[in-house]
Structures are given as structure tokens and as C-alpha cells.
N, C-alpha and C positions, 0 to 999 in steps of 0.2 A: 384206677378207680375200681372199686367193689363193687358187684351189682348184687342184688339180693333179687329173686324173683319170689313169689309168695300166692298160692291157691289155697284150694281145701285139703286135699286129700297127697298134697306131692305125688301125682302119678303121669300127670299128662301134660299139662299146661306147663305150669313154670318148670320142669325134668326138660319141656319141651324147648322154653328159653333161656336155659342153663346150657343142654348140647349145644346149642347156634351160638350164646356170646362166650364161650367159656377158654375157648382156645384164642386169643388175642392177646397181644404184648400188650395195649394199653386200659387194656380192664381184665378182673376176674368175676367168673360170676359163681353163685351156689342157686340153690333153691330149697324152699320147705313147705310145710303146709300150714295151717291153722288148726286143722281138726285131731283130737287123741288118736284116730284110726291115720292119720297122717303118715307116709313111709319116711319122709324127716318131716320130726316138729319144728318149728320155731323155737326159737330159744333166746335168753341175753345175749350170748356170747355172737349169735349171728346178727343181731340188731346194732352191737355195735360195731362189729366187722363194716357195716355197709355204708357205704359213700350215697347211695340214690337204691332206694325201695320200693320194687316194681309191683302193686297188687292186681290181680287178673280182676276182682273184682271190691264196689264200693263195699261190701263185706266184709273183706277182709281185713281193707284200713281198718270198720270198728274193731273188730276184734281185734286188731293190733294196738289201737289205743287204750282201748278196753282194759288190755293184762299188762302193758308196756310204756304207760303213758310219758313217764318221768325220763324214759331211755330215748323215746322217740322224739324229743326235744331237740327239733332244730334239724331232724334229719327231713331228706328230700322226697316222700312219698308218694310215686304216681299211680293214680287207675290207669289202669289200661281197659278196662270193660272189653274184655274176652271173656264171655259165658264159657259154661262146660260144655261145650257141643262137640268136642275134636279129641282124637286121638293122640297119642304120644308121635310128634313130627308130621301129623295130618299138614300134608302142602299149604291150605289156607291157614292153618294154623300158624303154619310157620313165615310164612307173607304177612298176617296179619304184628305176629309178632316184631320183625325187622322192622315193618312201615310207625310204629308205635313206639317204638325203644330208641331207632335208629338218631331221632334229633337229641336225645338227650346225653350224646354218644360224643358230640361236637364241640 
């Protein structure tokens, strides 16, 4: 299974839930961002890569619908409502993310 995770700026959040699922036999994950200042954007080619697309926030789904409407048919889009408060691997960040991901893992 692909996971795609997806913030604003790809720095902290989803970099952060990319390290944690990225090394496992039964899924791969990337991450990117939404915004042009983004260190990776979004793009087609990652939207269709993904099995299940993780957004940190309701945000980001619009923007994702926003530019990608017709790609994003039929694919599985969760919020996870992780605001920007955390660092790149902040402990709670990274708790919060496991407890959030972890069922749709099964």
C-alpha cells in the first residue's frame, strides 16, 4: 500500500510521517506539500502513486481538490487534524501521528 502524507510547506509534519511509515514491507510512504515554497510539491504523478492520502489538515484536502479534482476520484483521503505546532520528529508529534494512521494500516 502507498501512503502519501501531505502539509503545507513539507518540513515538519508529513517528512515527519514519512520517517515513521516509510521503512515497512507492507506499505511505502512519501510526503509533499501544498504550498510553491513547499521542499516537495504535490504533483500528478504522486496523487496517483497513492493507495490512501494522509492530509495534516482540512486545508489541504481543499487545495487538493481544488487543482486535482478529476485525479482524486475515488481515492481514500484522510484528515488527520495535526495543526502546525511540532517540530520535524517532536515525540508528540510523532505519537500523535502513529495513534492516527495506525488503523488504516490494518
Amino acid at each position: 500500500m502507498n501512503l502519501l502524507f501531505v502539509c503545507s510547506r513539507n518540513k515538519w509534519r508529513s517528512p515527519t510521517a514519512e520517517a515513521i511509515f516509510k521503512n515497512n514491507d507492507e506499505h511505502m510512504a512519501r510526503s509533499a506539500g501544498t504550498e510553491n515554497s513547499a521542499r516537495i510539491r504535490i504533483n500528478e504523478s504522486m496523487i496517483g502513486w497513492a493507495d490512501i492520502i494522509f492530509v495534516m489538515e482540512k486545508k489541504h484536502k481543499l487545495r487538493l481538490i481544488e487543482k486535482y479534482a478529476e485525479l482524486l476520484e475515488g481515492k481514500n483521503i484522510v484528515i488527520l487534524d495535526i495543526e502546525d505546532n511540532y517540530q520535524y520528529m517532536d515525540p508528540e508529534l510523532v505519537a500523535m501521528l502513529k495513534e492516527a494512521v495506525m488503523p488504516y494500516l490494518k
